[in-house]
N, C-alpha and C positions, 0 to 999 in steps of 0.2 A: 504494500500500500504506500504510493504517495503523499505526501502534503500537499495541501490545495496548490494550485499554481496563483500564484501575486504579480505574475509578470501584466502589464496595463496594456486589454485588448485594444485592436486598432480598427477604426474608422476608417477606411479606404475607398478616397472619393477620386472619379473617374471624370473627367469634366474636359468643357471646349470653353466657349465663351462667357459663359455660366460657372465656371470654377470657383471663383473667388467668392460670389453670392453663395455656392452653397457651402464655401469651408467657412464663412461668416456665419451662418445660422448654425450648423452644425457646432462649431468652434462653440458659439455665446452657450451655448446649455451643457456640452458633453467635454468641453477641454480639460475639465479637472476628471474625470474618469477614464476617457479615453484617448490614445495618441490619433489624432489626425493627419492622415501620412495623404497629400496629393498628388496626382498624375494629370498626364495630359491627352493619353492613347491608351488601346486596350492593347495594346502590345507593350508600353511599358507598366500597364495594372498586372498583365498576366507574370512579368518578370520580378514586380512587386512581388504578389502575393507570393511567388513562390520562395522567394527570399525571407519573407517574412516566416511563413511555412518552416524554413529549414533551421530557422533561429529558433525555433518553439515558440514562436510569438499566436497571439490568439486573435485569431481574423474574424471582430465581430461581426460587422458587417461593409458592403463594399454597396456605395451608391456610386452608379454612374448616368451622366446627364444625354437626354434623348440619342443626340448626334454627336457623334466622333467623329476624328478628323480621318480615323481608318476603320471606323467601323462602326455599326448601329449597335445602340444600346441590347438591343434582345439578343443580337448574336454576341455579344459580350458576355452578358450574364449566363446564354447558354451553355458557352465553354465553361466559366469561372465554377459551374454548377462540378466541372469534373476535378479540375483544382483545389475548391475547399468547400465540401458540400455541406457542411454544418453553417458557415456563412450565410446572412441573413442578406438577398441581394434586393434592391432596391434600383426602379428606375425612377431619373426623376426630370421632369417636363417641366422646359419652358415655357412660360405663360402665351396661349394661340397656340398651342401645339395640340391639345389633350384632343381633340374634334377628330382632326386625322390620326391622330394616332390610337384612337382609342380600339377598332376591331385587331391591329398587331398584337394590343396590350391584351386586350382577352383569350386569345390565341394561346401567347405565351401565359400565362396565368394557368390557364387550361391545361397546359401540358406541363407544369410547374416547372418551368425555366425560370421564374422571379418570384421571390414572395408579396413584393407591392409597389403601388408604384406612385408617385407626390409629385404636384403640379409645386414646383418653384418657390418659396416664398416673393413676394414682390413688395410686404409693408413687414412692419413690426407684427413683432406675437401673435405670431400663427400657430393658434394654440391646438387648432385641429392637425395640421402636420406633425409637431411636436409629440401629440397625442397616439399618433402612429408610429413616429420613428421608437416613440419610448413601449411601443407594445408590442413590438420585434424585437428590441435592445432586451428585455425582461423575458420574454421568449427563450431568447436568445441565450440567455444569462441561466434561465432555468433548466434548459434542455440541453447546451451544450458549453456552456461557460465557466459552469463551476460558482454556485453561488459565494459569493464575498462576506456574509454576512454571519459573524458565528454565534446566530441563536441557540442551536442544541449543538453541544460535541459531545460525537462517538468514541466509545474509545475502545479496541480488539485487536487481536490477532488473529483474527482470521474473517473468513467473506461468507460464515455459516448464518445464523441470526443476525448477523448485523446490516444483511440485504433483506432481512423481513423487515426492521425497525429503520433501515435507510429510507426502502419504499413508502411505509409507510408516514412516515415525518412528509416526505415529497407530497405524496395525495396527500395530505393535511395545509399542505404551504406552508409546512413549517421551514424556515430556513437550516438546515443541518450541514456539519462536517466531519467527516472521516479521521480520526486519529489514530497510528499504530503506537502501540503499547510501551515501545522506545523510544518516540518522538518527545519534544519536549513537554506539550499539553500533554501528552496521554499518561504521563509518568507523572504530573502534576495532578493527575484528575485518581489516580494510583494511588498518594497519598492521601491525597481530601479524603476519600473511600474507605481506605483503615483498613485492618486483615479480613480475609473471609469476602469482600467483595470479588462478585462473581462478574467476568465478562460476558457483554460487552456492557461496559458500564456509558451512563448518558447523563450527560448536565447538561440541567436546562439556564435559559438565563437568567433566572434566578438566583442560581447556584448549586440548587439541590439537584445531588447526586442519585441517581438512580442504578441497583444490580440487577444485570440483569432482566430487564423489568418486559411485563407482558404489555399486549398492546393496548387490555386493556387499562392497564396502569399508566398508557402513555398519555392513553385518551385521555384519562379520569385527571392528569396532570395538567392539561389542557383545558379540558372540558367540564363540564359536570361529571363528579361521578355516581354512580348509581345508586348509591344509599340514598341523594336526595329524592329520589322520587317513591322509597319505603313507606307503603301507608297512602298515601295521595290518590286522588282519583280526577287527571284531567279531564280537559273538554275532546282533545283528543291526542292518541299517543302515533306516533307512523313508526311502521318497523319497515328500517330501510332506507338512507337517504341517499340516494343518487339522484335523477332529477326529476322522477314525479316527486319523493318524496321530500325534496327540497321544494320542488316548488307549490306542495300543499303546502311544507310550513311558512312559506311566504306568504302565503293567502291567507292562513286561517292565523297566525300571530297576528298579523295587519287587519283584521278584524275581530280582533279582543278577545279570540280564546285561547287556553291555556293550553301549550301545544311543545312536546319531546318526541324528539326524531333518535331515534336510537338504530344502531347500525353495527353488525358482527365485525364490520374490519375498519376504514376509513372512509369519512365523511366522503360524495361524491359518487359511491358505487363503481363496477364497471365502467364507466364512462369517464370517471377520475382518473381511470390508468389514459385514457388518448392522449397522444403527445400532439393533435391540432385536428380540430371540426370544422371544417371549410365551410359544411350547410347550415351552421343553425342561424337562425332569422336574429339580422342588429349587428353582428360582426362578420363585415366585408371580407377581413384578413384572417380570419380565422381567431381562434380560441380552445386553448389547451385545455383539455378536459378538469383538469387539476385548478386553472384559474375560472374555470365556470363556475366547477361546486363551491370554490372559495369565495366566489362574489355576491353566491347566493346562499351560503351559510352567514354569511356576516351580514347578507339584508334580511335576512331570517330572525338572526339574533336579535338586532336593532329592531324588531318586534316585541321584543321578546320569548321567543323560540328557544328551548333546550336541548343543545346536541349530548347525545351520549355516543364515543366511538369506540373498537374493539371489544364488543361487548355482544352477545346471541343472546336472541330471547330462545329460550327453550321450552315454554310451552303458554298458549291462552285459550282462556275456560272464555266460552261465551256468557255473559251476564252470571258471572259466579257471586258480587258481590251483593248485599243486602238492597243497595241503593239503587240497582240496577248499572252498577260497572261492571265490563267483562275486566278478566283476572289476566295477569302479563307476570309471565316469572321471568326476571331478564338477570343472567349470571347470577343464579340463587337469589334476587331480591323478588319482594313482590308487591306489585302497584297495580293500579285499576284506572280506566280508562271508561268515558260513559260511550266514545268510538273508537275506533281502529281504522287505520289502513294500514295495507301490507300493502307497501313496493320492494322487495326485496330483490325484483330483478331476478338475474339470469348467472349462475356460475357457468364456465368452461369445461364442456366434456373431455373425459381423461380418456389421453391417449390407449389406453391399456396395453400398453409392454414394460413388462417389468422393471429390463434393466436400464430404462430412461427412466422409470418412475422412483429409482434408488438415486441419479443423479438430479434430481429436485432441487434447485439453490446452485449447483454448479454445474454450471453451461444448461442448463434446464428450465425452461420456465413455463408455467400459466398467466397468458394474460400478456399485454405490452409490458409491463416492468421496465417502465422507462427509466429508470434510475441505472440500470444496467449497462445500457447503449453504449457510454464511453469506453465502459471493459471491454467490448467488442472492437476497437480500435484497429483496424487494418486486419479483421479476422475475415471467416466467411460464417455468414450467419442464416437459417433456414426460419419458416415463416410459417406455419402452418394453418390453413383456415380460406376462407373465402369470403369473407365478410367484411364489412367495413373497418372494423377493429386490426384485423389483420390486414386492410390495407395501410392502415396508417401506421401501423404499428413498421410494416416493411420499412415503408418511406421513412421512417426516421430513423430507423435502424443504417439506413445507406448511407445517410449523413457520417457514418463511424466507420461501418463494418467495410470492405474492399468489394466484398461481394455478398450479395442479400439473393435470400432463393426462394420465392414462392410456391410452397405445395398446397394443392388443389385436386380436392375428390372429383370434382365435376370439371366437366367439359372444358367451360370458362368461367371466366367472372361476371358475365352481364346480367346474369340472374339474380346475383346477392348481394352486387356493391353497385353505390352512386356512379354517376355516368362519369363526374369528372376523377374520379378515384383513380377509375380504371384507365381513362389514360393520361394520369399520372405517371403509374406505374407504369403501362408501355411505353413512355417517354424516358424512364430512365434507363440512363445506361449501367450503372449498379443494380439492377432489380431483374431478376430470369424469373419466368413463369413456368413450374413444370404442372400445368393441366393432367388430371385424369388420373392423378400419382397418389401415392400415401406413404408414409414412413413408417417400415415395419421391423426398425430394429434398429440398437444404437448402442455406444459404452464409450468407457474411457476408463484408464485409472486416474478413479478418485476425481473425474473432469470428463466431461462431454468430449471426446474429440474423435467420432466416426458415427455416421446415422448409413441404417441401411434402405432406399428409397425403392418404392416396388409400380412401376407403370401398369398400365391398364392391359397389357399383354403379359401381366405376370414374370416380367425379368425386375431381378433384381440387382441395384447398381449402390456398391458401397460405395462410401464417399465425406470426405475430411469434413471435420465441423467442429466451431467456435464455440456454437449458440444454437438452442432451438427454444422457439417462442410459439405456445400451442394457444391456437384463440379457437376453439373446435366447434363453436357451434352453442345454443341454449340448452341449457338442464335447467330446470326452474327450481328456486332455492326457496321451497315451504314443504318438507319434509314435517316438519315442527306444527304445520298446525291441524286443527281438530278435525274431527270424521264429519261435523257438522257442515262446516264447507266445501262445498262443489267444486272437484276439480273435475278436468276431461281426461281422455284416456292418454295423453303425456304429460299428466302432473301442473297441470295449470291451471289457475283459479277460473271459474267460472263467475260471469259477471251478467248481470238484466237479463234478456231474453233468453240467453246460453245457459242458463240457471232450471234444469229438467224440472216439469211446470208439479210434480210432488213432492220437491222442496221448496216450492213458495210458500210463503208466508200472506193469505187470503188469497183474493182471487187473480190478484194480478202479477205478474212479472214482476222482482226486483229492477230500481231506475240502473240505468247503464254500467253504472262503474260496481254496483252497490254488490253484495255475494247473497249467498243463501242467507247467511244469518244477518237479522238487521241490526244497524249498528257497524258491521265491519263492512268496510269498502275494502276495492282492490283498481290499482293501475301501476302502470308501466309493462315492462317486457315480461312479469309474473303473471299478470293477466292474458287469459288466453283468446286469442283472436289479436295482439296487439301488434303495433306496426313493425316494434323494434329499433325505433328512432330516438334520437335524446329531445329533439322539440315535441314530438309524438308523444311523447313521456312525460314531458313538463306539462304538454295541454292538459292531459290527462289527471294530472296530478293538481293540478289549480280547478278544473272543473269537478273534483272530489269536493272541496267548501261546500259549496250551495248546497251539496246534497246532506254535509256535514251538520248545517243549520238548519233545514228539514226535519231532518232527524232527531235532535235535539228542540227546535220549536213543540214540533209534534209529543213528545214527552212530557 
């Protein structure tokens, strides 16, 4: 294990006549964090970067202006894409120019040759460019830069548990860093500790020292923990907060009821591992799964909304309590709710082969694990899945990896991922598609390094590996709840009309969202019939309210 890198990333601005204007505006906000290095051609950007490249210097991002004097801005950045793909590339347009250029700019966008692209400043405080350059820079910073910021340190020898507790700080947006055992922080943090402390130990910034500690200890340090809600009986509890059920407690805090979002692992759900959503409605440039839950955990809270994270409810009784609350046992506690909703979403179907399932945590993963990516560094990394999740998860893995491999049970992609996903990914040149294939065997000692892949005519081709990252597909995660609720025959809740008409309750249908039993709702990807989308999930989960006040009026 490294120590963070402190070397001060560089700005690398590309420019003609427009040069100076934009190493001015850039310069006024970012000169104390970043080195501002300019050129005047993409022949001399591409000799930059690669110099900078060879110094270990960290190529935030490279904005070059429409027109060169050897070359157009898109074919610029489409090279620079193979130079330092982790670089956040930016075009940026002279004022009169955006008209015609705009079908080039969607093109390239389309086939992710540039992350975005800024008309000129031409007055003072352009607070909407600004607003952009610094949500690529933070992007940037998160996914590929090495946060600066040392809110929690890690402290281990070794990459077993302390890539569970990595990851999750990251889907939390907690700022975190990596410390080995012999470095100077982690030998400071060694004594604070005192004997008998177990690795990986974590300080927060506070200063309390944590051994070894579960997640849900991490949460509970953070967060609420779950003794506050012993005894109590909200207005409504959600189990599960990814983004229906963030976006009920946005609703239902913001209209006065008393509302805990409780969640087996980190706040955000599946959705919190994407390392960027190009589709959801309001963010042009996309938005990392990990800064969506965060924006909406914290307008949650400013409700008054209580998270609980790493934490499983393990079992709820419908209307067990006197008062008419159903009963919530969440990691041995027990509270009462007078509603419920479960979003608990979707875990990742497991590959079933053994000896990948003993390499778990090394080179092994479920899920993007984006926290990972940089360990991939010039490896060759495979991809498994056909879904949205797994395209994105590829695409950022390229940014590291030398070589990224997509495996795919079916034919192609156009049946399970977004139109602009797919070609993305056959745009890159880091990115191989093996269609119709599956992975049916793999080891390493002590580390992933050979998967065996098996095509649709039954040959099997072994082959070196870094990394494999399994996004397989939906298992709906409500094992846990009662016989009372309607599931279909793949384990998914049953919701309004899909509700078999001998579990109603009178003569009509439960309303949309609402299950067998009244009082509990159900949305998102748990719900069966659902789209599978993160906005599809939000809708769903803010149009639970109304029904939440029905229910409760009605009582």
């Amino acid at each position: 294990m490294h120590e963070p890198n402190r070397t001060t990333p560089v700005l690398l601005v590309v420019g003609g006549d427009n040069i100076e204007r934009i190493r001015q505006e850039l310069a006024g906000r970012y000169a104390r964090d970043y080195e501002i290095s300019l050129v005047g051609s993409a022949a001399q950007a591409c000799s930059r970067a690669t110099e900078l490249m060879a110094s270990g210097a960290r190529l935030a991002m490279v904005a070059v202006e429409w027109q060169l004097s050897d070359l157009d801005a898109i074919s610029m950045l489409s090279k620079f894409g193979a130079i330092s793909p982790s670089t956040k590339r930016v075009c940026m347009l002279p004022p009169g120019t955006f008209r015609e250029a705009l079908p080039a700019l969607r093109e390239a966008l389309a086939r992710g040759d540039m992350d975005a692209y800024f008309t000129i400043p031409s007055g003072m405080r352009d607070e909407e460019f600004h607003a952009g350059i610094t949500d690529l820079l933070s992007d940037w910073t998160w996914t590929s830069g090495g946060v600066e910021v040392d809110g929690t340190q890690v402290v281990t020898d070794s990459h077993g548990r302390v890539a569970e507790l990595h990851d999750f700080l990251y889907r939390m947006g907690m700022p975190s860093r990596l410390y080995h055992v012999d470095s100077e922080v982690g030998r400071e943090i060694i004594a604070q500790a005192g004997p008998g402390a177990e690795l990986p130990l974590l300080r927060d910034a506070f200063g309390t020292i944590m051994s070894n500690p579960s997640l849900a200890e991490v949460g509970d340090r953070f967060y609420s923990p779950v003794t506050d809600l012993e005894g109590q009986c909200l207005d409504l509890v959600v189990i599960g907060a990814g983004p229906a059920g963030l976006a009920a407690s946005v609703y239902a805090a913001s209209e006065g009821l008393s509302v805990a979002a409780v969640d087996a692992s980190a706040i955000g759900g599946q959705a919190g591992t994407s390392s960027m959503i190009r589709n959801y409605l309001g963010f042009p440039r996309g938005i990392s799964g990990m800064r969506l839950a965060q924006r909406a955990r914290t307008q949650a809270s400013r409700f008054g909304a209580r998270f609980l994270a790493g934490h499983p409810v393990q079992s709820l009784r419908p209307m067990a309590a006197e008062d008419g609350c159903h009963e919530l046992v969440i990691d041995g506690v027990v509270t009462h709710a007078r509603t419920v909703l479960v979003s608990t979403g979707v875990a990742y179907r497991r590959l079933g082969v053994q000896a990948l399932e003993e390499l778990v945590g090394h080179g092994v993963n479920y899920g993007a694990a984006t926290t990972t990516a940089r360990a991939m560094q010039g490896g060759r990394v495979f991809v498994v899945g056909g879904g949205n999740s797994a395209g994105q998860a590829a695409q950022h893995l390229s940014r590291f990896a030398a070589h990224v491999t997509m495996v795919v049970r079916r034919d192609s992609l156009w049946a399970t991922m977004s139109d602009y996903l797919v070609r993305e990914l056959e745009a890159n040149p880091r990115i191989e598609l093996r269609c119709a294939s599956q992975v049916t065997d793999g080891g390493g000692d002590g580390r992933l390094e050979w998967l065996e892949i098996t095509g649709a005519d039954g040959r099997a081709e072994r082959v070196e590996a870094d990394g494999l990252y399994l996004l397989l597909g939906a298992r709906p995660s409500c094992g846990w709840l009662p016989e009372q609720i309607a599931l279909d025959e793949h384990g998914f809740v049953l919701t309004g009309r899909d509700v078999p008409k001998e579990r109603w309750t009178g003569s009509l249908p439960p309303a949309e969202l609402a299950t067998s039993v009244p009082g509990i709702f159900c949305a998102g990807d748990v719900r069966s019939g659902s789209m599978k989308r993160v906005a599809a999930a939000s809708g769903e989960g803010s149009a639970v309210v109304p029904l939440v006040h029905g229910y409760l009026d009605g009582r």
